[in-house]
N, C-alpha and C positions, 0 to 999 in steps of 0.2 A: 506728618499730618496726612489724613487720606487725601485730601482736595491735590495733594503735591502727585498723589499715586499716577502712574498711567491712565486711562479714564477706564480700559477692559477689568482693573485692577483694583477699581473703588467698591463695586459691588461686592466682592467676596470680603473685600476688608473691611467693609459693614458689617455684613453678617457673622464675619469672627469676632471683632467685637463685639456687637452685639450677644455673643455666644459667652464671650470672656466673661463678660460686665453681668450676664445672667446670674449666672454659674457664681459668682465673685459674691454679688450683694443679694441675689434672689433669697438664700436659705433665710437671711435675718427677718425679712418678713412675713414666717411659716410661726407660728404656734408650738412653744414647745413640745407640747404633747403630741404633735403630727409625726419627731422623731422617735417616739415612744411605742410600745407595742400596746396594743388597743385591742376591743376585741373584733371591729370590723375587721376578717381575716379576706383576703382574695374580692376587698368590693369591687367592682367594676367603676368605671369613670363616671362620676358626679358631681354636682356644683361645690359641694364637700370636699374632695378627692377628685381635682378634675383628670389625674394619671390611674385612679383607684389606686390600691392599695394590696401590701404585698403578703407573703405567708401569716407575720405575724403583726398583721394591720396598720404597719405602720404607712406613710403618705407616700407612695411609687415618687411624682412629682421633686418631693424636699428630697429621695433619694438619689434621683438623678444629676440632683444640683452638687449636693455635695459629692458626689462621684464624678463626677467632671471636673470639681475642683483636682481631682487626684490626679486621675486620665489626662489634664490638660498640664497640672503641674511637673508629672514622669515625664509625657512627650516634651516638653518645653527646656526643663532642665536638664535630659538627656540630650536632646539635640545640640544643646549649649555647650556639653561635655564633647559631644563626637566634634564638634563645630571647631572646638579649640584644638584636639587633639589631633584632627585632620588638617585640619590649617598648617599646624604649626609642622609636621612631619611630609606635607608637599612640599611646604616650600623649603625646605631643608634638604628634599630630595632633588625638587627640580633644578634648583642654584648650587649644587652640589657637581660635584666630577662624575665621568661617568660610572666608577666601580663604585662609591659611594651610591649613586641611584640605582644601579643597578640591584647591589645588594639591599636597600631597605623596599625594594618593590619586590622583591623575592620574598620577603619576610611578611607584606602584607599578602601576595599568593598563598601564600602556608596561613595565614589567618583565614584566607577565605575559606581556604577548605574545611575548617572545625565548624561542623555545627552548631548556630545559634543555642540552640536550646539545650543540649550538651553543657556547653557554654554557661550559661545562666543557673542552670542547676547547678553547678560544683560551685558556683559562685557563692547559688544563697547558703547551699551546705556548708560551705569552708568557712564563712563570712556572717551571717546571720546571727548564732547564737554566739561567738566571740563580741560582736558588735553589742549586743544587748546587756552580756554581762557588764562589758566596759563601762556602758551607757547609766548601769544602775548602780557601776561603782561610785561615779563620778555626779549623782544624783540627778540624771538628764532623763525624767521619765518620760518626757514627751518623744525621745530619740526609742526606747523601750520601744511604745508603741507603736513607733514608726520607720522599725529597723530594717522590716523586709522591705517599702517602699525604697528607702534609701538606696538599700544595696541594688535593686531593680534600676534606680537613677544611673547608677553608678555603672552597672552590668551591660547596660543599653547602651549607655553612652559610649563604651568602648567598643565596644561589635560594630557600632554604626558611621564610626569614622574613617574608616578603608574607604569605601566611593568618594568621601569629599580627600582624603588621601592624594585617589590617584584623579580626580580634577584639577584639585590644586597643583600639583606636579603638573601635569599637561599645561596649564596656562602660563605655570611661571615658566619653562622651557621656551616655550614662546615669547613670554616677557623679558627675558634674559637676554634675549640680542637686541633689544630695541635699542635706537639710539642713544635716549635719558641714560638707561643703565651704563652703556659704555662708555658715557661723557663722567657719569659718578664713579668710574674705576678713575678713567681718566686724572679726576681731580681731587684723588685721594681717598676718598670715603673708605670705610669700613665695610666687612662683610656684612654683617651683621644692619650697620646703616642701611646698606641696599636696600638688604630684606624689607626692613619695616616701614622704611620710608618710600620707598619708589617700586617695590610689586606686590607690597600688602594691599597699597590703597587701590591698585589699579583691581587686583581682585576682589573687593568689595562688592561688587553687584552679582560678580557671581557666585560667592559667600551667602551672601542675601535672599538668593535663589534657593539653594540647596538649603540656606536654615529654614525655608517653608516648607521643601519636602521630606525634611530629615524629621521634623515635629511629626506630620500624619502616621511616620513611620514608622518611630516609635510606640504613640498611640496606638499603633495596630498591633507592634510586637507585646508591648503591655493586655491590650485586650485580650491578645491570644493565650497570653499565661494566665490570667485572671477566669480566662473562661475555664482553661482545663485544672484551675485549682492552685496553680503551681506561683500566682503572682500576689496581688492584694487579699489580705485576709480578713475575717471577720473579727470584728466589729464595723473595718473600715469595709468602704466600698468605691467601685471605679465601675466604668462604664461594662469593662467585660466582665466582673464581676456579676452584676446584674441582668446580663445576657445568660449569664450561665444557671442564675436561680429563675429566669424566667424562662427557657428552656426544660427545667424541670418541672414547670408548671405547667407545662402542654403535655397532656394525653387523654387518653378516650373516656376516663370518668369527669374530666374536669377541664376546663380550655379559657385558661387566666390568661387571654393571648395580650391584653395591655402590657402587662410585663416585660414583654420580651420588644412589642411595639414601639413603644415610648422611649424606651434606652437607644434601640437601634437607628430609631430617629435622630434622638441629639449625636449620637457618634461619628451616622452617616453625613447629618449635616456639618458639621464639625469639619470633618475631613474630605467633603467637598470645597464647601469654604479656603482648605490649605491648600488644595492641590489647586484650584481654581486660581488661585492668589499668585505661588509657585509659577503657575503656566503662563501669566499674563504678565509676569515680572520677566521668564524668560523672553518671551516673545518681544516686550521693550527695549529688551539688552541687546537681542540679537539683529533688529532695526535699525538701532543706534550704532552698532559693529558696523553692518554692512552701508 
């Protein structure tokens, strides 16, 4: 519940809700036809079209919404992906011996050095059009058309799991000598018991942490393929999607500057809101530490 938040920490968890709950239920209240191409092409904002409206007139506004559904669905479930996959390979490192940690932190070094977007490309190449055949073998047309998304979920999520990697390692290093743990060798327990029961839960707050700033993170590395073409495709749309058609719409015969205005609003705010959230969740942890 937010009333439970830190008090620095209510205000930004408003307003992400509020951003969620927009984005979520907003588009059913729009007019079919507002998703439809119309012949108001490039109107400017009016009580009609309070975002105006875009190349092929259809509502800026109901665009936004459902591209935040996207933008906020990638970052979310990508972070969820790195969240588990960093989790699980700290503390596997940290509670480990030291040739064991030694070597799978050597292995996240050599991942850092591959270029992200490198990365993501060979992904959707290798990945992409295998997926979709599958998908239409097996009658999943909604998978069809939401193949590249997927593999984007999927591509992000692994890139973005190294820093919660080597957190999670650093803390349970530390959590490993505490007394608790040594009373739980002590009186039999399991490896594995350890783990999950006595420095999973201690890690929690700082898991919770990083899954606010693993989310904006995402969204940003999403936005950035979307802008240069490489991420979400047409028909669907996502926040950097429609930075990058409202980008084309600015130059000197013509200046649809709503377009590019309006998106970059909900995005910015969006990702203030996380990191805002993120920072005052840290700063309660580290209060409570000291």
């Amino acid at each position: 519940m937010i009333y439970q938040l830190p008090k620095r920490a209510r205000f930004p968890a408003i307003i992400l809700s509020g951003m969620i709950l927009t984005v979520l239920l907003g588009p059913l209240f729009f007019p079919h036809v507002y998703d439809l191409p119309g012949d108001q092409t490039y109107a400017p904002p009016s009580l009609a079209h309070l975002c105006g409206t875009d190349l092929n007139g259809r509502d800026l506004l109901l665009r936004i919404l459902e591209g935040g559904r996207i933008s906020l669905l990638v970052g979310i479930c990508g972070a969820a992906i790195s969240l588990l996959i960093g989790t699980t390979y700290g503390l596997i490192a940290g509670s480990s011996g030291r040739g064991i940690d030694n070597s799978m932190m050597r292995f996240v070094d050599i991942l850092y050095s591959v270029p992200r977007l490198i990365f993501i490309l060979i992904f959707i190449n290798a990945f992409n059009e295998r997926l979709q055949l599958a998908a239409s073998s097996h009658g999943w047309d909604w998978l069809v058309g939401s193949s590249r998304i997927v593999i984007l979920i999927v591509s992000l999520g692994i890139i973005e799991w190294l820093t919660m990697a080597r957190i999670v390692r650093g803390q349970t290093l530390t959590l490993r000598e505490r007394s608790y743990v040594a009373a739980a060798r002590v009186l039999g327990e399991g490896y594995w018991t350890i783990l999950w029961r006595h420095l999973l839960p201690n890690l929690a707050g700082i898991i919770l942490v990083y899954l606010t700033l693993a989310v904006p993170s995402v969204i940003i590395d999403e936005a950035f393929l979307s802008f240069l073409g490489l991420g979400v495709q047409a028909p669907q749309s996502s926040w950097g999607s429609l930075l990058a058609e409202g980008a084309s719409a600015i130059n000197p015969l013509k200046g649809a500057w709503w377009l590019i205005l309006f998106p970059s609003i909900a995005l910015l705010t969006t990702l203030l809101a996380l990191y805002s959230l993120g920072d005052a969740l840290r700063r309660s942890i580290g209060e409570k530490g000291g």
